[in-house]
N, C-alpha and C positions, 0 to 999 in steps of 0.2 A: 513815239516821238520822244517819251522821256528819255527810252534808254538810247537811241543816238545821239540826241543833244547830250546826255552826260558821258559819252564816251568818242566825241568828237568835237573839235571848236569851232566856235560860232565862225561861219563864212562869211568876210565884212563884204565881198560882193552881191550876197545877198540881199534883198531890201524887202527885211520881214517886219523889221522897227525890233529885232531882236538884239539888245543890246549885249545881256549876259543874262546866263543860267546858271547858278553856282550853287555848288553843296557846302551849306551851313552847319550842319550837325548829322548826324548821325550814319550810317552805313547807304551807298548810294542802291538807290531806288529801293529802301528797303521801309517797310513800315514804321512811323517815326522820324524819317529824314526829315532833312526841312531844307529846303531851295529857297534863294533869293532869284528872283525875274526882274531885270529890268527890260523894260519897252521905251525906246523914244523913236516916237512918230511925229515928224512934222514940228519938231522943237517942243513936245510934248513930250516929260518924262515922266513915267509909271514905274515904280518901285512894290514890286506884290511879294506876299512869302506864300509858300508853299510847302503845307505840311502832308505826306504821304500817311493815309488814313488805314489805308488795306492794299494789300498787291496779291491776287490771286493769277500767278503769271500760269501762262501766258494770256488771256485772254478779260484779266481784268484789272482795273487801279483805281483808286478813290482816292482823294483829294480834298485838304481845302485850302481855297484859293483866299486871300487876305490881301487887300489893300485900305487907303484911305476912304473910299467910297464900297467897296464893295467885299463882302463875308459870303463865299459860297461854298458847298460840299456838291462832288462834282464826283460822275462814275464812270469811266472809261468803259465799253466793253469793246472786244476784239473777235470779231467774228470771220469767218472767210466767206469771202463773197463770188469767190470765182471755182467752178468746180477742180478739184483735185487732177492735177496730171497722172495717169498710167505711164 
């Protein structure tokens, strides 16, 4: 999810409450970055930072998520779930 939202723009026909995803600092999706998220849902707006903890690509990213209510560290992993084509 990260690496398409940072290399594609947000689709306003979509209705995710995804406002913007944007690279604040550092090298995209790279340990250390830091994203701003905004969400508005429903006239509800949410402003989170997002700072890139660990990227063990492809298959994992860690995260911590920051808003005004909520401080989380947060571990992606990526696994395949559907067996391998021949």
């Amino acid at each position: 999810m990260l690496a398409y939202l940072s290399q594609h723009p947000i689709n306003e026909s979509m209705d995710l409450g995804l406002e913007s995803f944007v690279l604040k600092s550092g090298d995209s999706l790279a340990q250390g970055s830091i994203y701003e998220i905004v969400i508005n849902e429903d006239n509800h707006r949410m402003v989170m930072s997002e700072k890139i903890t660990e990227v063990a690509a492809p298959t994992k990213v860690s995260y911590e998520l920051n808003n005004d209510v909520l401080n989380r560290n947060l571990h992606f992993y990526l696994k395949e779930i559907l067996p391998r084509l021949r």
